[in-house]
KOLZALO-953593 format. One record per residue (C-alpha): x, y, z. Coordinates in steps of 0.1 Angstrom, whole numbers, plus 2048, in hexadecimal, padded with zeros to 3 digits. Example, Ala and Ser with C-alpha at 12.3 -4.5 7.8 and 13.67 -1.06 7.14 Angstrom:
2
87B, 7D3, 84E
889, 7F5, 847
END
This chain:
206
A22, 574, 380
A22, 57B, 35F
9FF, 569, 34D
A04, 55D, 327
9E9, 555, 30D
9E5, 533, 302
9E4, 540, 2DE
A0A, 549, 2E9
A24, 535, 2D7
A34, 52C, 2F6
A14, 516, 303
A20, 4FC, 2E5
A38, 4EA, 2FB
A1B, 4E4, 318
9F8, 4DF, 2FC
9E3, 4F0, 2E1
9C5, 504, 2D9
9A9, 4E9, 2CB
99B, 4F2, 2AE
980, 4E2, 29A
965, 4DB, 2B1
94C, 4F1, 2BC
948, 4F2, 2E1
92A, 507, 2EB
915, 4EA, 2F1
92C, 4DC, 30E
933, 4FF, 31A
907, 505, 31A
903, 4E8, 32E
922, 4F4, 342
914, 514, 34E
8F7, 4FE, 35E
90F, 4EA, 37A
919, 4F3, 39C
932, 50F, 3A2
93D, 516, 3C9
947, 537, 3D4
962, 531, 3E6
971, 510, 3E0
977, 4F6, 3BE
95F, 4D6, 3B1
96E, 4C0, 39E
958, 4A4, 388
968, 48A, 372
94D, 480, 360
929, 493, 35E
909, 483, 34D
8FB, 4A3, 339
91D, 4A8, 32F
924, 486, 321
906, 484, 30C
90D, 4A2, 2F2
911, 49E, 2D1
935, 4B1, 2D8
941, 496, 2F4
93D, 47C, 2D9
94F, 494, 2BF
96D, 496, 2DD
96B, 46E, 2DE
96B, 469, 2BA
984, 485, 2AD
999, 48D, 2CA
99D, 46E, 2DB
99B, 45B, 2BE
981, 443, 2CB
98E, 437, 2EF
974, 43E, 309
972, 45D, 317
963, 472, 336
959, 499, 333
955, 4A7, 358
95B, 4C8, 361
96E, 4E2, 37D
959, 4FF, 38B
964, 517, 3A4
980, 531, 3B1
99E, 52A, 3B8
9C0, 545, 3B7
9D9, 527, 3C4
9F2, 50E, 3B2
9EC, 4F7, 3D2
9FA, 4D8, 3BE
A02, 4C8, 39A
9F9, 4A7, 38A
A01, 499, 36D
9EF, 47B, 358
9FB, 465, 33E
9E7, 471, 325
9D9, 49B, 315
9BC, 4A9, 328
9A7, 4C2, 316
996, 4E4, 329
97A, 4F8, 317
975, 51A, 32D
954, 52C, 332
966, 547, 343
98C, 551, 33E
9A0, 53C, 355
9C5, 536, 35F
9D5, 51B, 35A
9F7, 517, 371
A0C, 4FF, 35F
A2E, 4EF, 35B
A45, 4D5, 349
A45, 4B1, 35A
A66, 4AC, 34D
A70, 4C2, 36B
A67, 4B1, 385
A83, 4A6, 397
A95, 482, 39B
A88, 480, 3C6
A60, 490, 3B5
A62, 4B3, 3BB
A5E, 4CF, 3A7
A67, 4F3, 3AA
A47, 50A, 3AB
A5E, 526, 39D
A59, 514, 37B
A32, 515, 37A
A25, 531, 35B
A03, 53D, 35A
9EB, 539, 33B
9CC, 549, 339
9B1, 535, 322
996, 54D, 316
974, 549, 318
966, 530, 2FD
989, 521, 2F8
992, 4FC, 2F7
9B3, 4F1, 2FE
9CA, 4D0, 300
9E2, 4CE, 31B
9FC, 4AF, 313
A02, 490, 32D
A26, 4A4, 337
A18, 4C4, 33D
A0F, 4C6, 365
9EF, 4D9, 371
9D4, 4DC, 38C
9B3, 4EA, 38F
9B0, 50D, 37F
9B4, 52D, 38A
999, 54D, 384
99A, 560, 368
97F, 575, 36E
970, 584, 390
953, 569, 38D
96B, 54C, 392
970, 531, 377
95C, 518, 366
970, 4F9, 352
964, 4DD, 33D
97D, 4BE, 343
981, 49F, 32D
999, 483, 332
998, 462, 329
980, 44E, 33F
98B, 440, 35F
9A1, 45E, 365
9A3, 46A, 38A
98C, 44F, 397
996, 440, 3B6
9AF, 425, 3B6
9A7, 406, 3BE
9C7, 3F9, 3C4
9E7, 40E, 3D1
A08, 402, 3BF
A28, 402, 3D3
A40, 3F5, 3B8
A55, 416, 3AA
A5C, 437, 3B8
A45, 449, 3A1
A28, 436, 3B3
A27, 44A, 3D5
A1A, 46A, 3C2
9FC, 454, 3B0
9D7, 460, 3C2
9BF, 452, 3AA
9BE, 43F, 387
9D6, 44F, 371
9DB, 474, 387
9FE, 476, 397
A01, 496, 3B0
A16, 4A8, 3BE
A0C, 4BC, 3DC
A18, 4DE, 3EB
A1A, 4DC, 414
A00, 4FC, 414
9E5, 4EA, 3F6
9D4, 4DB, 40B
9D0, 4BB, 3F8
9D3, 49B, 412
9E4, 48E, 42C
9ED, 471, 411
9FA, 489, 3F8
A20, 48C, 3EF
A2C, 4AA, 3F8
A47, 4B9, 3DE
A41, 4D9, 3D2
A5E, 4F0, 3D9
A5B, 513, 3DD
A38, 52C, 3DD
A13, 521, 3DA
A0F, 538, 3BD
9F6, 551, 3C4
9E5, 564, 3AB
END
């Protein structure tokens, strides 16, 4: 599969390059968290992360003000294994290149599945910042570099904690695993026996 740049013109439709904040200081205290070997952690919301002087730029400038939480996603991973989607941008800051396997929420289809044939691949060099928009569907990263990949995370706060309460009301609700993360699962990812399955078509592999 073919991998693009984010700098690309044709990432527009999915986010953008951040500019105007400098994110060593995240990406310092970054290089200091857990990283598995063989698998993926995933932490909403991370102390030492939270109290930088560039979290609070993120809350103030980015996010205009609404609360936010600045985790991060260490690890390797080569596999699509699912998409979600929230209602609302996420940003990623890489230490190391990663891939980003992406595609268009507008595509999903009317019954909730989506056609894995329509995922690209964007690789997010080291150092770089980017937003990806609430309509653009993702997962956990995939490595750029032999070493694995290492991804700072912020979303507003609340996202992807557990839900307390598990609405039944429209159709959209059955694919809805935490606070504001809908999923959609592919039968090989692994991801639950309470996950909906709907990807059609490969696990990409890369």
């Amino acid at each position: 599969m073919e991998i693009k740049s984010v700098f690309d013109k044709s990432f527009k439709k999915y986010g953008k390059v951040v500019t105007g904040i400098d994110c060593k200081e995240l990406l310092d205290v970054l290089a200091t968290k857990p990283m598995p070997a063989d698998a993926v952690v995933y932490v909403a919301g991370d102390a030492d992360l939270e109290a930088t002087k560039t979290a609070k730029e993120f809350q103030e400038c980015f996010f205009g003000g609404l609360p936010i939480q600045v985790g991060y996603c260490n690890g390797n991973n080569n596999k699509l294994n699912a998409v979600e989607y929230h209602r609302c941008s996420e940003v990623n800051i890489a230490l190391y290149d990663m891939i980003l396997l992406i595609g268009d929420q507008r595509d999903i289809e009317d019954d909730f599945t989506y056609d894995t044939s329509l995922i690209e691949a964007y690789k997010v060099p080291a150092g770089v910042a980017v937003e990806m928009y609430g309509t653009t569907l993702h997962y956990a990263p995939c490595n750029g570099e032999p070493q694995g990949f290492r991804g700072i995370v912020i979303l507003p706060k609340g996202t992807n904690a557990d839900l307390t309460a598990k609405p039944d009301k429209t159709p959209e609700d059955k694919l809805l695993t935490a606070e504001n993360k809908w999923l959609i699962a592919h039968e090989e990812g692994g991801c639950g026996p309470d996950a909906f399955i709907g990807l059609k078509g490969a696990n990409i592999t890369l």
